[in-house]
Backbone as a printed PyTorch tensor [residue, N CA C, xyz], in Angstrom:
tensor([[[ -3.1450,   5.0490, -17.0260],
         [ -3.3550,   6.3060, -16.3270],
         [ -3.9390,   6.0240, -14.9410]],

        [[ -3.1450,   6.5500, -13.7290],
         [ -3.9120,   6.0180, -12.8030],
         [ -4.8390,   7.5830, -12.3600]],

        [[ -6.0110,   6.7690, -11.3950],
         [ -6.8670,   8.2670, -11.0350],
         [ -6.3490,   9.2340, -10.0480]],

        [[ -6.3040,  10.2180, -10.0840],
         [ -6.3520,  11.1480,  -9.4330],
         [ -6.9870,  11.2160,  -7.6990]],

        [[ -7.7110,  10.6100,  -7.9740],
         [ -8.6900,  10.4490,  -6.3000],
         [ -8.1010,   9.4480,  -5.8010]],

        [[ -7.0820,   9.9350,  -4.6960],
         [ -6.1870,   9.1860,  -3.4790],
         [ -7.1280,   8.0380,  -3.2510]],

        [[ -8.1580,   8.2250,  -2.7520],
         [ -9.2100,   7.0830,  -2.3940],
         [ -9.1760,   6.1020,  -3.0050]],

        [[ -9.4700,   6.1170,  -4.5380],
         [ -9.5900,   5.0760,  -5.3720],
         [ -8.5660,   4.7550,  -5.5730]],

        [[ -7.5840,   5.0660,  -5.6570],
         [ -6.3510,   4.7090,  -6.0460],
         [ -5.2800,   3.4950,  -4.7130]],

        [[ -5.7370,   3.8760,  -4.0110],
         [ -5.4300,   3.1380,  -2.9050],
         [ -6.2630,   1.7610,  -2.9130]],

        [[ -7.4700,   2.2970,  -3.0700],
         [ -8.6450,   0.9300,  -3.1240],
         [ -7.7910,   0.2180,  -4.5200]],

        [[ -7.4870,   0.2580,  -5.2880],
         [ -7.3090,  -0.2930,  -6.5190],
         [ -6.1210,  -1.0640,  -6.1300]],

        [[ -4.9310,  -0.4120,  -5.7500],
         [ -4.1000,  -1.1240,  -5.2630],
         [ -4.3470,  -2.3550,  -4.5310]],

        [[ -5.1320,  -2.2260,  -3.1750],
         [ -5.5700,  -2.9810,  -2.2970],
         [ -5.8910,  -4.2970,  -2.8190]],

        [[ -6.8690,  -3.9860,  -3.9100],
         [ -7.6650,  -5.0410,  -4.7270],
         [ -6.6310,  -5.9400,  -6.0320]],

        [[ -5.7970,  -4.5940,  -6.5030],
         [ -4.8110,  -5.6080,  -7.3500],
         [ -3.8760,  -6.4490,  -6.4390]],

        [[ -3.4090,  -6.2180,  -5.3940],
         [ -2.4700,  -7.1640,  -4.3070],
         [ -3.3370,  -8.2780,  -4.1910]],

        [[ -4.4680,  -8.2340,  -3.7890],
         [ -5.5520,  -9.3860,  -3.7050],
         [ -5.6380,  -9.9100,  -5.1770]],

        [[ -5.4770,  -9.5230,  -5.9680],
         [ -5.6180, -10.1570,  -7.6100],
         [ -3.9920, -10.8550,  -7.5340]],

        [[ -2.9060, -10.2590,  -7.2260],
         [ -1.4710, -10.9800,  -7.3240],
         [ -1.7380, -12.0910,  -6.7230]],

        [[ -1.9760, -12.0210,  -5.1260],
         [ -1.7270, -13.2810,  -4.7890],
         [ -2.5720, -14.5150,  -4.8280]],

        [[ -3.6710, -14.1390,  -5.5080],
         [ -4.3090, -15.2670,  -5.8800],
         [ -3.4070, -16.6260,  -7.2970]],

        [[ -3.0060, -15.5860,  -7.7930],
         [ -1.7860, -15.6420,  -8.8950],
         [ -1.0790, -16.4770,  -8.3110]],

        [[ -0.5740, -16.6010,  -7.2520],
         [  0.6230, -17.1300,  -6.5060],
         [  0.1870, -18.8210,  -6.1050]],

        [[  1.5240, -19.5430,  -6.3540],
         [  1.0930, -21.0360,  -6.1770],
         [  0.7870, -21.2810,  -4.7080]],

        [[  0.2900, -21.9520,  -3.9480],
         [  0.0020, -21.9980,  -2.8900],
         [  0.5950, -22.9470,  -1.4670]],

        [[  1.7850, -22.3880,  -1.4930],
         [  2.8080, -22.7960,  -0.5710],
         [  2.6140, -21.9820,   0.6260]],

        [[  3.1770, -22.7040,   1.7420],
         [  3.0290, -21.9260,   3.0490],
         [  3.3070, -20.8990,   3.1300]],

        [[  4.5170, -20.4590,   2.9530],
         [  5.3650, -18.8590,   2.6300],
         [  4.5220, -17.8250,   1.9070]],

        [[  3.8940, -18.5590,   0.8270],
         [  3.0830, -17.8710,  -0.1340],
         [  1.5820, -17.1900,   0.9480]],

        [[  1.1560, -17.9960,   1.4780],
         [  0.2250, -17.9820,   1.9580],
         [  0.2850, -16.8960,   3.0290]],

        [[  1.1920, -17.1500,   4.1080],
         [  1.6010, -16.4200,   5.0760],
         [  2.0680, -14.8800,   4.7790]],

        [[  2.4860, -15.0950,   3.6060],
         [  3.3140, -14.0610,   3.1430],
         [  2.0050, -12.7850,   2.6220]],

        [[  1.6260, -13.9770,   2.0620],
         [ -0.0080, -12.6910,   1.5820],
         [ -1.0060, -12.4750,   2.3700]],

        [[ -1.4480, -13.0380,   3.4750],
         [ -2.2820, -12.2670,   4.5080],
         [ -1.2880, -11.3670,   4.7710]],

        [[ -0.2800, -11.0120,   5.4150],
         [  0.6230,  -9.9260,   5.4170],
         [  0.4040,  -8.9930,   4.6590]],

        [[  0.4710,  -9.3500,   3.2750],
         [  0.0380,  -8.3450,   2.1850],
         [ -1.2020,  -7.5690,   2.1070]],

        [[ -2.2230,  -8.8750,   2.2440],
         [ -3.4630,  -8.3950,   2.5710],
         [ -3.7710,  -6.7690,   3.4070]],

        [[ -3.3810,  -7.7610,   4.6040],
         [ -3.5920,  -6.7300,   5.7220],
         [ -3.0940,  -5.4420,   5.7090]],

        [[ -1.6660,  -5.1310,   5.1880],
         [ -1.0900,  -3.8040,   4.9660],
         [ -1.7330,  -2.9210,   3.6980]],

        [[ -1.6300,  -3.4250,   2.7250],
         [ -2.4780,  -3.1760,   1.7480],
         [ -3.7600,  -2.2750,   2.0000]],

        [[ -4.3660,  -3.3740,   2.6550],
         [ -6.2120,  -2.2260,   3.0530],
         [ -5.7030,  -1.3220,   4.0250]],

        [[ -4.3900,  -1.2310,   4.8220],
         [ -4.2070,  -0.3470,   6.0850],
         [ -4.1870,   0.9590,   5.1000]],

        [[ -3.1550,   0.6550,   3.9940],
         [ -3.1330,   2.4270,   3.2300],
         [ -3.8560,   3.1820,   2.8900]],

        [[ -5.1510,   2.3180,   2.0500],
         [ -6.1800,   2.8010,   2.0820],
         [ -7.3970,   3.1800,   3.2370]],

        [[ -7.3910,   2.5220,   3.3900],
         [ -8.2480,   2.8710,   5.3460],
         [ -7.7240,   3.8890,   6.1600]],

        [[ -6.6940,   4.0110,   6.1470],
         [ -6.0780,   4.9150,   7.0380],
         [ -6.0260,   6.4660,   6.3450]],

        [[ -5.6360,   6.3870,   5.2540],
         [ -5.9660,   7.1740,   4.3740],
         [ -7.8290,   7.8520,   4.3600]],

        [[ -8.0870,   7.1340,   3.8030],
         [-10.0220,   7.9390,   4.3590],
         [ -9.9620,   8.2990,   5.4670]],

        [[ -9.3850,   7.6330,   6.8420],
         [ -9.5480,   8.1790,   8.1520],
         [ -9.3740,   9.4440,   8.2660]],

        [[ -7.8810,   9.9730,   8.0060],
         [ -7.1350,  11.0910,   7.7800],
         [ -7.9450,  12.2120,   6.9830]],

        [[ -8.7380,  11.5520,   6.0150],
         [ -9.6890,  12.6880,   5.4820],
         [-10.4600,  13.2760,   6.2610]],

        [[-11.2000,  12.5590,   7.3590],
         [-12.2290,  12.3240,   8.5360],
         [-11.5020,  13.0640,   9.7900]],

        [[-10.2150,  13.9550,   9.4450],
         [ -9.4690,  14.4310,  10.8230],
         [-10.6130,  14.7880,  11.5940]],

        [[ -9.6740,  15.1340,  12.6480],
         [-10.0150,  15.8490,  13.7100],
         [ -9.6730,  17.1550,  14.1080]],

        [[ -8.6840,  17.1910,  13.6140],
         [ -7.4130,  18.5970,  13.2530],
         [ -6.1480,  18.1310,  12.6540]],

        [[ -5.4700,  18.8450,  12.5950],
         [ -4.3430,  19.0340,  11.6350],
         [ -3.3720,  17.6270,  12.1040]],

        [[ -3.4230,  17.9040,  13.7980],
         [ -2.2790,  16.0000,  14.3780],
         [ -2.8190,  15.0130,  13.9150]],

        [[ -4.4300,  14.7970,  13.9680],
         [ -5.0120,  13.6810,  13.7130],
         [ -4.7050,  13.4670,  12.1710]],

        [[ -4.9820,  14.4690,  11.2020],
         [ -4.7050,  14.1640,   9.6790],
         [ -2.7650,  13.4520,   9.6640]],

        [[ -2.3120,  14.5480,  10.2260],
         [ -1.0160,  13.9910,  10.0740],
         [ -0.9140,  12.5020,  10.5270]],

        [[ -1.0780,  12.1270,  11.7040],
         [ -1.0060,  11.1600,  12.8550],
         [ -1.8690,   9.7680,  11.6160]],

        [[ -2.5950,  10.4320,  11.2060],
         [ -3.3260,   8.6460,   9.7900],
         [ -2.6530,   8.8300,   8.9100]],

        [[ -1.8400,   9.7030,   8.4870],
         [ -1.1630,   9.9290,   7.0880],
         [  0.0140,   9.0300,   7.0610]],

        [[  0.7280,   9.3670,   8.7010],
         [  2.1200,   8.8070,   8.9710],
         [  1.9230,   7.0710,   8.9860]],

        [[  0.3200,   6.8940,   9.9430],
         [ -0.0760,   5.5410,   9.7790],
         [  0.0010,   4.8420,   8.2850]],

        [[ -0.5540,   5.3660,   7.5960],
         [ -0.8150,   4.7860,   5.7640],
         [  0.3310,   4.7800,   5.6670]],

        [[  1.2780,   6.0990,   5.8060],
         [  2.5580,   5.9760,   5.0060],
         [  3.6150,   4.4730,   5.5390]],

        [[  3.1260,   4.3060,   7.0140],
         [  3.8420,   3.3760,   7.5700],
         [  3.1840,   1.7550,   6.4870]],

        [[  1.9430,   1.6200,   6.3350],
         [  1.3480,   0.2750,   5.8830],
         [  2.0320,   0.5550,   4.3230]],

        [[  2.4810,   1.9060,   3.9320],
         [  2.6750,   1.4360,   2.3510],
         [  4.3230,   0.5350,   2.6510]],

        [[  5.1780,   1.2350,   3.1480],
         [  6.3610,   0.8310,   3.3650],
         [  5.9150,  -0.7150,   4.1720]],

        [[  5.0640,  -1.2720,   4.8550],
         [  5.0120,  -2.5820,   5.3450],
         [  4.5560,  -3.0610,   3.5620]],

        [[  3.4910,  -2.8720,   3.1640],
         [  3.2640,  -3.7840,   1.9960],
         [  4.8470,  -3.7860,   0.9540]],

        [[  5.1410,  -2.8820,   0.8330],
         [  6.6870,  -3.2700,  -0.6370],
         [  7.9560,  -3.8480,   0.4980]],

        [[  7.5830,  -4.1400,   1.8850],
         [  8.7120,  -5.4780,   2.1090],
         [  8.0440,  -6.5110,   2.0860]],

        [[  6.5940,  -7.1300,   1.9460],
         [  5.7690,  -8.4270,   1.9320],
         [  5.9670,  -8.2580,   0.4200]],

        [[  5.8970,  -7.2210,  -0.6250],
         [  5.9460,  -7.0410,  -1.8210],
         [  7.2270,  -7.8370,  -2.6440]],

        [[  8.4130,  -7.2730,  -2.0340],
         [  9.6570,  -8.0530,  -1.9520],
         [  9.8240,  -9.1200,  -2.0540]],

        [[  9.2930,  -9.4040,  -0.8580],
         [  9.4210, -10.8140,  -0.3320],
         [  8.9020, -11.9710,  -1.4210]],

        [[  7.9910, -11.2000,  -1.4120],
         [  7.1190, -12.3650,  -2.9680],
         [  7.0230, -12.4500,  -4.0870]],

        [[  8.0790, -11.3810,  -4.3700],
         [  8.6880, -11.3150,  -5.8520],
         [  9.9270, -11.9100,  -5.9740]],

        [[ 10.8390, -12.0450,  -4.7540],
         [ 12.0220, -12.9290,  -4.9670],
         [ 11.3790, -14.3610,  -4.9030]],

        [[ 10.6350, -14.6500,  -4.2250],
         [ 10.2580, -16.0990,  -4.2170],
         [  9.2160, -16.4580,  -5.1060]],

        [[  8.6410, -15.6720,  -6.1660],
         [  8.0190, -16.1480,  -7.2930],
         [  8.9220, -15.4320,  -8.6580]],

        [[  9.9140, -15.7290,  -8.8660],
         [ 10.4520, -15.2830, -10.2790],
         [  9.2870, -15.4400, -11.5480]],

        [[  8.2490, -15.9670, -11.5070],
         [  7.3470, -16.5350, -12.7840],
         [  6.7590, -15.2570, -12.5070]],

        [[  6.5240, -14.7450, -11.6740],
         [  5.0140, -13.6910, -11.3480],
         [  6.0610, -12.3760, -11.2060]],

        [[  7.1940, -12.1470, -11.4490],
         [  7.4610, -10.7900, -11.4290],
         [  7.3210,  -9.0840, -12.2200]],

        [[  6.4540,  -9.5580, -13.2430],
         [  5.8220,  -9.0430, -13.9510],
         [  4.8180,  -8.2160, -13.1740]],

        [[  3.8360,  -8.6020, -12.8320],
         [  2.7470,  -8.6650, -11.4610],
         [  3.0550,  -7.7690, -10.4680]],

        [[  4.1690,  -8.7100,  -9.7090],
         [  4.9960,  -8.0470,  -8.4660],
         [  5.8910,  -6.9060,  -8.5220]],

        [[  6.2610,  -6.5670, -10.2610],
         [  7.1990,  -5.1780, -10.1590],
         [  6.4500,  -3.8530, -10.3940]],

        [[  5.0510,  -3.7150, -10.9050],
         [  4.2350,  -3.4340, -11.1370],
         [  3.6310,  -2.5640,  -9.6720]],

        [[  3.2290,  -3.4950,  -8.8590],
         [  3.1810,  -3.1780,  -7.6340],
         [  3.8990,  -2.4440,  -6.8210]],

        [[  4.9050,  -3.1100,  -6.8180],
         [  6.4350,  -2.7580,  -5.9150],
         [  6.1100,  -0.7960,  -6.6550]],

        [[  6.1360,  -0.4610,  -7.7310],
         [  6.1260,   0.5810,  -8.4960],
         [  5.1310,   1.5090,  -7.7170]],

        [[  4.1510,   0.7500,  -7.6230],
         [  2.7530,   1.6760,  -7.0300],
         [  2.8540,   2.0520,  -5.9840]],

        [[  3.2690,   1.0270,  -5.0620],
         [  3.0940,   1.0880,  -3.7990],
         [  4.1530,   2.3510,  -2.9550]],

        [[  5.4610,   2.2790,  -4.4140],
         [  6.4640,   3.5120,  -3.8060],
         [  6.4130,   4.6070,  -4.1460]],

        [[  5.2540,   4.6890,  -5.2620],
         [  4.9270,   5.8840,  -5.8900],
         [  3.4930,   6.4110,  -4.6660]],

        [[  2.5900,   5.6250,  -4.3450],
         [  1.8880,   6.0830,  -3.1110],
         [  2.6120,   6.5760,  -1.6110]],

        [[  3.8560,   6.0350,  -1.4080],
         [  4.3460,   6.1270,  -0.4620],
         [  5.0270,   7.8810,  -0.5920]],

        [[  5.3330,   7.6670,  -1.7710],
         [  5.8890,   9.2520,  -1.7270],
         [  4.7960,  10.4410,  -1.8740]],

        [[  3.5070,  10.0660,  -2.0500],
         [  2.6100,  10.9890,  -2.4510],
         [  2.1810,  11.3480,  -1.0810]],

        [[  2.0040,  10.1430,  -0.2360],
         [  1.6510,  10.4940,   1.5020],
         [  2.8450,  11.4880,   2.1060]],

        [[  3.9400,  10.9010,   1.7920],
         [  5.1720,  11.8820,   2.3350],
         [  5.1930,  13.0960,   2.0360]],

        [[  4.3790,  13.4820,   0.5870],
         [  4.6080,  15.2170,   0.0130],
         [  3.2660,  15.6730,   1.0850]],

        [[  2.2870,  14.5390,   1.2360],
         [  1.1360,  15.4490,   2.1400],
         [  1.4180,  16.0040,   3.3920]],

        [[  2.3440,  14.7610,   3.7210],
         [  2.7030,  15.0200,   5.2530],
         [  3.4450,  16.4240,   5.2180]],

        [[  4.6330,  16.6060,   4.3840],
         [  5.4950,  17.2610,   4.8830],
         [  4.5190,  18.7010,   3.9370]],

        [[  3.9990,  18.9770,   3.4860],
         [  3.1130,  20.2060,   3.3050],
         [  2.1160,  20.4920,   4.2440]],

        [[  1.3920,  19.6560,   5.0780],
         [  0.7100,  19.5640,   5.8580],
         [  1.4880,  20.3230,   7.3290]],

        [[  2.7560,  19.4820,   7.5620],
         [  3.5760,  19.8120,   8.9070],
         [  4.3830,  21.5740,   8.7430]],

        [[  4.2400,  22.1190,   7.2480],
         [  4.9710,  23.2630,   6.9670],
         [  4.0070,  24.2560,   6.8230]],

        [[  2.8330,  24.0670,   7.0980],
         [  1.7710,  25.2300,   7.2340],
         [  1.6870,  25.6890,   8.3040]]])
């Protein structure tokens, strides 16, 4: 069951991507590939609290579109490291799952947000 509170739920993600790629054998690609991950990862969530923190209605939209942009950057680093670890795709499909199921939850905010 995941939670209800966007916040945590994002944080959780963040933190399980950081739990995958520790998982991951430690090849250059691997490596490179997951600071990438890293970094997009905490953007959804971060950007996300920002957006809570508007300023008005552009600014909420304007961090929403940001997050929505870092979820779609994390499930192509997501990709990426599930074709090149077949052992860990268990892990990685899991994710890939979350990350497009968050992506669409930012998109229903946005576009309810832009229709008021």
């Amino acid at each position: 069951m995941k939670p209800y509170d966007l916040e945590e739920r994002t944080f959780l993600f963040a933190k399980d991507c950081r739990n995958y790629i520790r998982s991951l054998s430690k090849t250059t690609s691997n490596i490179e590939d997951g600071k990438q991950l890293i970094r997009s990862s905490d953007s959804v969530g971060a950007n996300y609290i920002e957006s809570n923190e508007k300023l008005g209605d552009k600014d909420l939209v304007f961090r929403l579109k940001i997050s929505r942009k870092e979820a779609k950057e994390s499930k192509y680093w997501l990709r990426l490291l599930h074709e090149l670890n077949p052992d860990q795709r268990s892990a990685s499909d899991s994710l890939i799952f979350e990350i497009e199921e968050l992506r669409k939850i930012l998109s229903a905010i946005i576009t309810k947000t832009t229709k008021q």
